[in-house]
C-alpha positions as CSV (number, residue, x, y, z in Angstrom):
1,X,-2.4,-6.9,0.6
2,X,-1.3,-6.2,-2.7
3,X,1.1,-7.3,-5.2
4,X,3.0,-6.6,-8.4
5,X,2.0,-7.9,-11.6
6,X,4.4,-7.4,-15.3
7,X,2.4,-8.0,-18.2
8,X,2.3,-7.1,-22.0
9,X,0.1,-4.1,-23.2
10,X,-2.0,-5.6,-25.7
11,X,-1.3,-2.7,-28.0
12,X,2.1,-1.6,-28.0
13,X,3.8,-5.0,-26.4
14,X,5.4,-2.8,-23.9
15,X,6.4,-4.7,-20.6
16,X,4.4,-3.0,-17.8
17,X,3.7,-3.5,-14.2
18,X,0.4,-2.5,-12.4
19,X,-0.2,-3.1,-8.6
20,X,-3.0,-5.8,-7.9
21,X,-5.2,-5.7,-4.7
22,X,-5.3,-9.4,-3.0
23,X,-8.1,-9.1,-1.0
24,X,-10.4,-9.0,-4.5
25,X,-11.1,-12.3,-5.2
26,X,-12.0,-11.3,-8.7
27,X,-12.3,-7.8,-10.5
28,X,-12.7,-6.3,-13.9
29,X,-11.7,-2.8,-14.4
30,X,-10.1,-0.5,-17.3
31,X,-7.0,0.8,-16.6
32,X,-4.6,3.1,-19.0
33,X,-1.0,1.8,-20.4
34,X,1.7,3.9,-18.9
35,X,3.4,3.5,-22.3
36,X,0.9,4.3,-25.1
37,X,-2.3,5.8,-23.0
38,X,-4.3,3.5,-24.4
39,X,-7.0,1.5,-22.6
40,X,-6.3,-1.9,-21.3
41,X,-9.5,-4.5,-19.7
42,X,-7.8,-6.0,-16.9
43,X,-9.3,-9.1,-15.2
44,X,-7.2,-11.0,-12.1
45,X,-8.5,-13.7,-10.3
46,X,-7.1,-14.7,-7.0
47,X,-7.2,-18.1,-5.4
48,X,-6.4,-18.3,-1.7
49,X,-4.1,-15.2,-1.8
50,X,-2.2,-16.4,-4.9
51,X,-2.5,-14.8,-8.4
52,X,-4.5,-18.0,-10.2
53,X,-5.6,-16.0,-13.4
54,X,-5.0,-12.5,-15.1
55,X,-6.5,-11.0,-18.0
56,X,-5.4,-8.0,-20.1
57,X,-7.6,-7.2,-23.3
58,X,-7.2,-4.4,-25.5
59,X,-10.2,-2.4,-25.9
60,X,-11.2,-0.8,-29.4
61,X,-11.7,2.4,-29.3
């Protein structure tokens, strides 16, 4: 199952929205900003189907 998540790029403080997979407990991947390109750590953690944690670090390139 998945859901959508809005969150602030950590570079150019756009609001964006990225679709999450449920059935991860946890994951880290990189991912691009659909506003600026540039790349974004993004950690969620789920907790019994529910969004309990979520992560988005810029990374320094």
């Amino acid at each position: 199952m998945e859901v959508e998540h809005f969150f602030q790029c950590p570079h150019c403080w756009e609001e964006i929205s990225m679709i999450l997979d449920q059935s991860v407990y946890q994951q880290t991947y990189i991912e691009d900003c659909e506003v600026c390109c540039n790349p974004i750590e993004i950690t969620p953690i789920f907790e019994e189907g529910e969004l309990a944690s979520f992560s988005a670090q810029s990374i320094d390139q």
